[in-house]
KOLPA-133320 format. One record per residue (C-alpha): residue in one letter; x, y, z. Coordinates in steps of 0.5 Angstrom, whole numbers, padded with zeros to 4 digits, always signed. Layout:
N
aXYZ...
This chain:
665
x+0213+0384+0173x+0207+0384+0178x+0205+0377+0176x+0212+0375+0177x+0211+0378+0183x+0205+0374+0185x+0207+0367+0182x+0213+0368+0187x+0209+0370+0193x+0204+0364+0191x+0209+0359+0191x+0212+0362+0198x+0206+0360+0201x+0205+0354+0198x+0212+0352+0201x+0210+0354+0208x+0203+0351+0208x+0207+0344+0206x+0213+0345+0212x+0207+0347+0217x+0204+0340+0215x+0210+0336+0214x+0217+0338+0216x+0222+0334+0213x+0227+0332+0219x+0234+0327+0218x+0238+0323+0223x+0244+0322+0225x+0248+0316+0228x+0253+0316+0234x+0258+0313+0233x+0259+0314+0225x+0263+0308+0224x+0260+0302+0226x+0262+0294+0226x+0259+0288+0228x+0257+0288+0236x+0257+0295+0237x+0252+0298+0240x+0250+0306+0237x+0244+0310+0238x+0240+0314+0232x+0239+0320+0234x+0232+0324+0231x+0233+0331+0234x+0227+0337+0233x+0228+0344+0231x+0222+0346+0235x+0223+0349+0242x+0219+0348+0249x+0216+0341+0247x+0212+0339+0252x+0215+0332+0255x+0208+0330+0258x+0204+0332+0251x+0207+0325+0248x+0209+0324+0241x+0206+0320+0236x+0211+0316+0233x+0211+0311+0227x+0215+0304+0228x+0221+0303+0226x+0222+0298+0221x+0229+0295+0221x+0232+0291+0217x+0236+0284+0218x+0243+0287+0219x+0241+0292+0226x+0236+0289+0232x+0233+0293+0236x+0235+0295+0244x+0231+0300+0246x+0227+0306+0244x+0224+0310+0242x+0226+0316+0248x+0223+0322+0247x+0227+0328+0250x+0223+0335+0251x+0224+0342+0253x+0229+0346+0250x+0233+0340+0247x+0227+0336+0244x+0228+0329+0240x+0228+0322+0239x+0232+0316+0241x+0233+0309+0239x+0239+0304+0241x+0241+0300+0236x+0246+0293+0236x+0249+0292+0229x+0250+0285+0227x+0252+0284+0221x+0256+0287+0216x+0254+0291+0209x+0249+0296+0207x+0243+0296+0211x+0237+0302+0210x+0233+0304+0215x+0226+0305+0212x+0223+0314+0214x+0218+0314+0221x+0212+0320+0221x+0212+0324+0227x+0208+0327+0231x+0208+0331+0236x+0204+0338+0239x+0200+0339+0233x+0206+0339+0228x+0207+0333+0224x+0214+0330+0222x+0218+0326+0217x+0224+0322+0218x+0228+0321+0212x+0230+0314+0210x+0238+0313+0212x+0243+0307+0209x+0248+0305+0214x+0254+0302+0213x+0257+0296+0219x+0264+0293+0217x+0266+0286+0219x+0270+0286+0226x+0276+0282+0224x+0279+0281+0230x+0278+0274+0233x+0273+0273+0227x+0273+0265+0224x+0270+0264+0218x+0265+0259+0219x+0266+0252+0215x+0261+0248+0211x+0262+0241+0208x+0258+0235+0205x+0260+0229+0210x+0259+0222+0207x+0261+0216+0211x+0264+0212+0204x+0266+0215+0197x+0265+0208+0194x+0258+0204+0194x+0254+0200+0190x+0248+0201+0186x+0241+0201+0190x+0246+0202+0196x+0243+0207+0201x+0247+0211+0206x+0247+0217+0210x+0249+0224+0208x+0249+0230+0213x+0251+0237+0211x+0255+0240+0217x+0257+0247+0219x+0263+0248+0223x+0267+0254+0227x+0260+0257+0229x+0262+0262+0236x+0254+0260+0238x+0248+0254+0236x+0244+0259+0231x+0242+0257+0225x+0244+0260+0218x+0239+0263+0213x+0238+0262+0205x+0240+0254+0206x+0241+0253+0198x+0242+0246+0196x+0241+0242+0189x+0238+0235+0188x+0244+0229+0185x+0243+0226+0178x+0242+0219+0177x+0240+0218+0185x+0235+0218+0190x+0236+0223+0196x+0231+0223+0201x+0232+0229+0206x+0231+0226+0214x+0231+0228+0221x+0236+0224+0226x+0243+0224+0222x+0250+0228+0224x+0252+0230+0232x+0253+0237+0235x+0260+0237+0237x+0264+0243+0241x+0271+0245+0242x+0275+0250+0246x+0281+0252+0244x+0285+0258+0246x+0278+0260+0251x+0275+0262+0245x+0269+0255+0243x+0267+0253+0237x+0261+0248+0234x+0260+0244+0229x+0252+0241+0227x+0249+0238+0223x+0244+0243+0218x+0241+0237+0214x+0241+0230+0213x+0239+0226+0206x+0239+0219+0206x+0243+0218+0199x+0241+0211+0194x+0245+0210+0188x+0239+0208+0182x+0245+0207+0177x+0252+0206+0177x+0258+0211+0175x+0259+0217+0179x+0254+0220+0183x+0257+0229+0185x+0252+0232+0190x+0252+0239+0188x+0255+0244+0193x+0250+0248+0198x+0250+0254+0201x+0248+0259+0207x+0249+0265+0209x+0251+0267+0216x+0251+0274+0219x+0250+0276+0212x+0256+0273+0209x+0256+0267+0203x+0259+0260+0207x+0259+0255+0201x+0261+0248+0201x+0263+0244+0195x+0261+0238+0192x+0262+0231+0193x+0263+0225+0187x+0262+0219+0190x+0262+0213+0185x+0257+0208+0185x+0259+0202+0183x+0254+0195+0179x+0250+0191+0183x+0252+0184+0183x+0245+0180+0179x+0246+0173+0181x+0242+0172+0189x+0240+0179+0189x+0233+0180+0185x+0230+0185+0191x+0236+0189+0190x+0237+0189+0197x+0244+0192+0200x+0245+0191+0208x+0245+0187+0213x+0239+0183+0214x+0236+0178+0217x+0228+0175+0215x+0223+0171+0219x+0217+0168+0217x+0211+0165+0220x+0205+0161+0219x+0200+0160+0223x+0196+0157+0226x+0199+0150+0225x+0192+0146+0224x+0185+0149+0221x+0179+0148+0219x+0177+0149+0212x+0173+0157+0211x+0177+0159+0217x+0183+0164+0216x+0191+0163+0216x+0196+0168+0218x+0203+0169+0215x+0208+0175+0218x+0213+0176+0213x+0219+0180+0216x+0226+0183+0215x+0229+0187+0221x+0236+0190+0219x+0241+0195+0217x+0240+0197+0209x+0236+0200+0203x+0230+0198+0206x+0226+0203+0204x+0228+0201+0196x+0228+0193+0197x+0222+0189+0194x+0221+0182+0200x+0220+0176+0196x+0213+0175+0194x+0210+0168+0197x+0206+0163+0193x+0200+0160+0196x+0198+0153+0193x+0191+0150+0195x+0188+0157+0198x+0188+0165+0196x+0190+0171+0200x+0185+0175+0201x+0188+0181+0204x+0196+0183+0206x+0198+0190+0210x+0205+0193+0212x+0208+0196+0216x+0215+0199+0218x+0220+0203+0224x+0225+0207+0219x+0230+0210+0224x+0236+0214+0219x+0243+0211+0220x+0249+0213+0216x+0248+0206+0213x+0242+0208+0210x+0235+0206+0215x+0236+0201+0221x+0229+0198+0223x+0224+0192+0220x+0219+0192+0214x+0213+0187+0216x+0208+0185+0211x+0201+0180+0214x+0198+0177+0209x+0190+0173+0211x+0190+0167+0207x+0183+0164+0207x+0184+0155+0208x+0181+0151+0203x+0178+0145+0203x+0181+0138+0207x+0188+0137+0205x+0194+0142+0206x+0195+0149+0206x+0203+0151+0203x+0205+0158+0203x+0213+0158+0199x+0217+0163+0201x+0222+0164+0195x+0229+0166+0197x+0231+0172+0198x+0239+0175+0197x+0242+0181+0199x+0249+0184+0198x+0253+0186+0205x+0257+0192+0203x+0261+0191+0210x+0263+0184+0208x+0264+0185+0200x+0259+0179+0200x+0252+0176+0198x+0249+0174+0203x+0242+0171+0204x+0236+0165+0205x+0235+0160+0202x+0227+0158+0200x+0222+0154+0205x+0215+0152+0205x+0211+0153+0211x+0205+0148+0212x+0199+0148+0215x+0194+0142+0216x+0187+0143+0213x+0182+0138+0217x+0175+0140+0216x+0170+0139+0222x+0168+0131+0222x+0160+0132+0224x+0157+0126+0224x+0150+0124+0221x+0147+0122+0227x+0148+0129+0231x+0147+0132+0225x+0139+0130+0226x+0139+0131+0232x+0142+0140+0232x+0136+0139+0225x+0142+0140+0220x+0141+0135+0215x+0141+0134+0207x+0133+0134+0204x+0133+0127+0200x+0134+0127+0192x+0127+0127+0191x+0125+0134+0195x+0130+0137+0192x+0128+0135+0185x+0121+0138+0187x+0123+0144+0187x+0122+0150+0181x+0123+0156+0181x+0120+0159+0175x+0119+0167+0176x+0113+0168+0173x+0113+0175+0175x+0119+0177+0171x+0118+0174+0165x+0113+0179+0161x+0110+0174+0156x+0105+0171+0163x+0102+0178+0163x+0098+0176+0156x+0093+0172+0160x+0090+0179+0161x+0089+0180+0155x+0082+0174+0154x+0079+0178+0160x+0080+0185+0158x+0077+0184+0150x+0072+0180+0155x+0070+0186+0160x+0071+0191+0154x+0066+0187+0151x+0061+0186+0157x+0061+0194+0158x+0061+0196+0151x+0053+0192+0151x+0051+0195+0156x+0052+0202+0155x+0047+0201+0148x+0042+0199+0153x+0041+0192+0150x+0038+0186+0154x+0040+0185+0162x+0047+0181+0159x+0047+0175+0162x+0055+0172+0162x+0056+0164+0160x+0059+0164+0169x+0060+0157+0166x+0065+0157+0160x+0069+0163+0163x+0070+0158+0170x+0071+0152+0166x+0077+0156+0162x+0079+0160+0168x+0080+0152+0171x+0084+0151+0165x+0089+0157+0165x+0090+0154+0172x+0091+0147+0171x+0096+0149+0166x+0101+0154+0172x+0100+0149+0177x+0102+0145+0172x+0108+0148+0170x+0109+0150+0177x+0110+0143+0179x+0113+0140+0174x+0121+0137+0176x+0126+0143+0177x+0131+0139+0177x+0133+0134+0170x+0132+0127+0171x+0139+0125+0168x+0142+0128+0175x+0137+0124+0180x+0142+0119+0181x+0148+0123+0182x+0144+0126+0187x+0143+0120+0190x+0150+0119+0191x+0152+0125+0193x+0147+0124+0198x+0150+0117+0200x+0157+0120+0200x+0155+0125+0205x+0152+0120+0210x+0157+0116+0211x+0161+0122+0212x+0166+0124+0206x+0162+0131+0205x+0167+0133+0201x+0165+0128+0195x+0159+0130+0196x+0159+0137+0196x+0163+0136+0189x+0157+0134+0186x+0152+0140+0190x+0156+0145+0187x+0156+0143+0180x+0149+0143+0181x+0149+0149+0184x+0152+0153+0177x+0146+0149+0173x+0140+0151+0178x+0143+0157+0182x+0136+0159+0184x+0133+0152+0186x+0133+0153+0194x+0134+0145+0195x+0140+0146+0191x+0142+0151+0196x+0140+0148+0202x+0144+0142+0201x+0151+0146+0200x+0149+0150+0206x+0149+0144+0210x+0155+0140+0207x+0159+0147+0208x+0157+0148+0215x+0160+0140+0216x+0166+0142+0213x+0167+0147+0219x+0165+0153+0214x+0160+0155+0218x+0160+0162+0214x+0158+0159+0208x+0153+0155+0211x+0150+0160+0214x+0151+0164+0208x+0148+0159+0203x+0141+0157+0207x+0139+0164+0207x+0140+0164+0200x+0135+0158+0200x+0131+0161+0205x+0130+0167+0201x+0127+0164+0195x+0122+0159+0198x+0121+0164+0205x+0115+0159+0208x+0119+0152+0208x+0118+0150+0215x+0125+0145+0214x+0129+0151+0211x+0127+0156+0216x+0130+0151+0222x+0136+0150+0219x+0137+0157+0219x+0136+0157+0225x+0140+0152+0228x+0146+0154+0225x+0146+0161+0227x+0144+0159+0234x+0150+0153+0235x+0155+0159+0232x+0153+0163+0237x+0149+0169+0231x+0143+0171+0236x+0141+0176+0232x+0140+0177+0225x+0137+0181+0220x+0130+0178+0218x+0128+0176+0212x+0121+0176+0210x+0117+0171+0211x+0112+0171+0205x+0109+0166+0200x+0114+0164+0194x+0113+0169+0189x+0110+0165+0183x+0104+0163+0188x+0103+0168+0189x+0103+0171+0182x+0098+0166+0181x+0093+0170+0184x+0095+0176+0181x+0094+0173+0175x+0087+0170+0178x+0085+0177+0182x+0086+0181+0177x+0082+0177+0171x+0076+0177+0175x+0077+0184+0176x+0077+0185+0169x+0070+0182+0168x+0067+0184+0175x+0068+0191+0174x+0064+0192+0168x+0058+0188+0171x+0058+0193+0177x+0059+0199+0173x+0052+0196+0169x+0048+0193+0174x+0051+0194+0182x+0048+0191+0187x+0052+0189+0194x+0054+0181+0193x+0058+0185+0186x+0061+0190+0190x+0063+0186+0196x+0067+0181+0191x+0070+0187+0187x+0072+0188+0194x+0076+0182+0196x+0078+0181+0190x+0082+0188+0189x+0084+0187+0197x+0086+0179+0194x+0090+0183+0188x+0093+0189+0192x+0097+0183+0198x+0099+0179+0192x+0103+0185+0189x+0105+0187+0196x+0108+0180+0197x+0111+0180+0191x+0115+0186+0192x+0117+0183+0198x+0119+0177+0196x+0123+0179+0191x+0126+0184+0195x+0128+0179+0200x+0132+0176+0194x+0136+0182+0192x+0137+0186+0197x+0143+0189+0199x+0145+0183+0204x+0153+0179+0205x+0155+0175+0210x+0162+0176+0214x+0166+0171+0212x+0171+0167+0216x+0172+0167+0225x+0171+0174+0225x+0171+0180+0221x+0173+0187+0223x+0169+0193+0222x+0173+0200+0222x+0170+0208+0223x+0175+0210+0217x+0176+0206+0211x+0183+0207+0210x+0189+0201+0212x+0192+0205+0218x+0185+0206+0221x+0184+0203+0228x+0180+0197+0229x+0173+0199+0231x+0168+0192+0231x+0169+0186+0231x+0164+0181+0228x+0163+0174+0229x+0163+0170+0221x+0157+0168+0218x+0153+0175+0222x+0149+0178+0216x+0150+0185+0215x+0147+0190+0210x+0152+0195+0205x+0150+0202+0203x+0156+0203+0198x+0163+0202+0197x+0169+0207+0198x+0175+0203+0195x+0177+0197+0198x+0173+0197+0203x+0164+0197+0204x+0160+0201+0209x+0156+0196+0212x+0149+0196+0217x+0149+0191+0222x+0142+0189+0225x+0144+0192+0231x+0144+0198+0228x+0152+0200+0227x+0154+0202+0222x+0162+0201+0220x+0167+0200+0214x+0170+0193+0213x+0174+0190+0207x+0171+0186+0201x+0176+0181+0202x+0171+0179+0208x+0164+0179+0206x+0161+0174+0203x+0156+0175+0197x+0158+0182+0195x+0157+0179+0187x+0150+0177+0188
């Protein structure tokens, strides 16, 4: 008995700890019926008394959901009477819950209990709204694209609904646009109404039979508005003089130009198609370029939504690089649509566009004077590269020396006689090791059996029928590709032709192999001073690398001989030798390294009238630069189509591949 009595009192207590702490309150809602558009207040009144006004309450947000918004509140009331009070609107119908509020206010805490709160539809005067799929055929044809709007009607007010649901059609393309349907209001009995659009697709048949676009559904003041689907019927496309599939009205232009150019210089063709289709799925014919090579293409468009699929244009500029003297024909195929207005094919047929190729007539005379002139068949023959120093089987030459220098040390370690080397025999073999480089040096780098073509094509070039003569160059130029005459003559011929980026291109790979050739280097420089190039990036002057080598062969085997007598027996005339002949060694390995460098570094030239450098490497990027052809730059590393590229002036810049020459080297 007294521990029932005391489990009772204990759990009195609890209860009134707890009410202290958090006194559960309720709501009542004034009026008790509601529907939609009427306004009501959510009263919260508090059991204690003479709460003072000016001691203001803490009170947590009122979280509301879809169906009620929020006029004004919260109001508190105090004195005898206290309370809180918030003005509600009810706006959609159904079940809405209001979530609990915490409370606090003179010390005290309080906890509104959540409400649920039922709103009717007010039906009087109420219109249900409309939804429905609007299409401006209910037949087409397959690839024919046309616009699709899903329109709600008989709204009281422009308000867009929430929970739009709609599902993609089979067998069809259906693109969701902006742009399509127009907003219309009517008043009738003083009551208006809208109708608008609440989206748009462009709609293309990808097969034919029937197309169903499934129905959609919104909801709007927490009612379901549904429209039903919609089966079109698309119908076979006719093959014969559509091969694009294009479905429309159209008109093609095309455009060469300009009409006359010079061989390496850069024609431009605009291929267009203006009208009113399925131009985002139609293929423009492709044009056959015979005698030259497109060497970029770029696209552009204007796409405006419309009930009969896109209205605007598709442009596609293709670069074209002429080739030799002749006539550059681009044919544009013929291209067909299908007019759904008129029921017919409709079309253009093909056409060639033309353009004269006449290269740059530069007469022997003037040549000679601007310093632009063939080197003779006999300079051309003289010249061999062999690249010693890339072949190790030359390095074997040190081995005689360093048995030799061995040999020299190892005696005078055992302290035997003053070793007195034969200077005689070690000069006279020396004298044949040199004789036999030079020889091999000096030896013709050109076979005899091509010394007469090289007449002739010298004899073709004076009397002005270059391209015969660079015929023969270039068939040279696949034997010989390092020979720097073989090179220089090219470059010439090319620079006569009126390509001038070839030729500046060609004389600097011969300049980079034979770097100290006075002729060469005034070539050079004539070309790139006639073609307004004022500043290149510089190649290094240095002897060729065989010479050189010559003496890092030389050097360095004295060296292995004269090293061992120093070590046994210095005195200052061995030392001052040693010395030169490590200076002698250490410049000949510096000057091959340059001179090799020289020849494969990372070096093109801008290819045509001029090349466009870009910030970003990507098509719709605006032009930044533009280069003259023939300017040297230097690239760093690629990033799909496009290099990045060091001028001499120190910018740097994106330029395509397609215009830079010697990228392959």
């Amino acid at each position: 008995m007294v521990v029932t009595l005391i489990l009772l009192l204990s759990i009195g207590g609890l209860l009134h700890a707890q009410e202290g702490s958090g006194i559960l309150l309720s709501s009542q809602i004034n009026p008790q019926s509601l529907r939609t558009g009427l306004r009501f207040t959510l009263e919260v009144p508090l059991p204690d008394q003479n709460l003072p006004v000016q001691d203001a309450p803490v009170v947590g947000p009122l979280v509301l959901p879809p169906g009620i918004s929020l006029i004004f509140g919260p109001e508190v009331t105090g004195g005898t009477s206290p309370g809180i009070t918030w003005y509600l609107r009810a706006d959609r119908p159904g079940w809405w819950d209001i979530p609990g509020v915490q409370i606090t206010w003179g010390g005290r805490e309080y906890s509104l209990s959540g409400q649920r709160i039922g709103i009717a539809q007010d039906r009087e005067g109420f219109i249900p709204p409309v939804l429905e799929w609007v299409v401006p055929t209910q037949t087409l044809v397959e690839g024919q694209s046309i616009g699709v709007v899903l329109m709600l009607g008989k709204m009281p007010e422009y308000r867009l609904p929430e929970g739009l649901q709609f599902s993609q059609p089979q067998g069809a393309l259906f693109e969701e646009v902006s742009g399509l349907g127009t907003a219309v209001s009517n008043t009738l009995g003083g009551i208006t109404l809208h109708r608008f659009p609440m989206a748009g697709f462009i709609l293309t048949p990808s097969r034919s039979g029937g197309i169903t676009i499934p129905g959609a559904q919104v909801l709007v003041d927490g009612n379901r508005v549904a429209a039903p689907g919609v089966t079109l019927t698309a119908e076979s496309l006719p093959e014969d003089g559509v091969a694009g599939g294009a479905v429309g009205s159209f008109s093609l232009t095309s455009e060469l130009s300009p009409p006359s150019l010079n061989p390496g210089d850069t024609a431009v063709l605009r291929l267009r198609l203006d009208g009113t289709g399925n131009l985002n799925f139609l293929q423009l014919p492709e044009p056959q370029i015979e005698g030259s090579q497109a060497i970029s293409s770029n696209e552009t468009f204007r796409l405006t939504p419309h009930e009969a699929g896109y209205r605007g244009y598709r442009e596609i500029t293709y670069q074209i690089q002429a080739g030799q003297s002749g006539r550059l024909q681009v044919r544009i195929p013929s291209m067909g649509w299908y007019n759904p207005q008129s029921a017919r094919i409709e079309g253009l047929p093909a056409r060639v566009l033309t353009a004269d190729i006449t290269p740059v007539v530069v007469s022997p005379e003037s040549t000679d004077r601007q310093g632009l002139r063939l080197l003779p068949p006999e300079r051309v023959m003289e010249y061999n590269l062999l690249f010693l120093y890339r072949r190790a089987e030359a390095y074997l030459v040190f081995i005689p020396f360093l048995f030799l220098g061995v040999g020299i040390r190892f005696r005078t370690r055992r302290r035997k006689p003053r070793v007195r080397p034969k200077p005689g025999k070690v000069l006279a073999g020396m004298a044949v090791f040199i004789a036999l480089l030079s020889g091999a040096a000096m030896a013709p780098g050109i076979a005899l059996e091509h010394q007469a073509g090289l007449e002739q094509s010298h004899q073709a070039f004076l009397e002005g029928d270059y391209t015969a003569s660079l015929e023969f160059y270039q068939f040279l130029e696949s034997q010989y590709p390092e020979n720097p005459g073989v090179l220089h003559n090219v470059g010439v011929i090319q620079a006569a032709l009126g390509s001038r980026d070839l030729g500046v291109y060609y004389l600097g790979q011969a300049l980079r192999r034979s770097p100290r050739d006075e002729e060469l280097i005034e070539s050079l420089r004539v070309l790139q001073a006639t073609s307004g190039l004022d500043r290149q990036h510089s190649i290094p002057l240095v002897p060729r690398g065989d010479s050189l080598f010559i003496l890092v062969l030389v050097s360095g085997s004295l060296l292995l001989l004269f090293i061992p007598l120093w070590f046994a027996r210095g005195n200052p005339i061995k030392t001052v030798v040693t010395s030169l002949l490590l200076v002698v060694l250490a410049g000949s390995i510096t000057g091959i390294v340059l001179y090799d460098r020289g020849i494969t570094e990372d070096m093109a030239i801008v290819r045509g009238p001029q090349g466009i450098l870009k910030k970003i490497p990507e098509e719709g990027a605006a032009d930044w630069l533009a280069l003259p052809g023939g300017t040297s730059v230097r690239y760093k590393t690629t990033s799909g189509t496009y290099v990045l590229l060091e001028t001499s002036y120190g910018l740097s810049g994106w330029m395509q591949t397609q215009q830079l020459i010697g990228l392959e080297k």
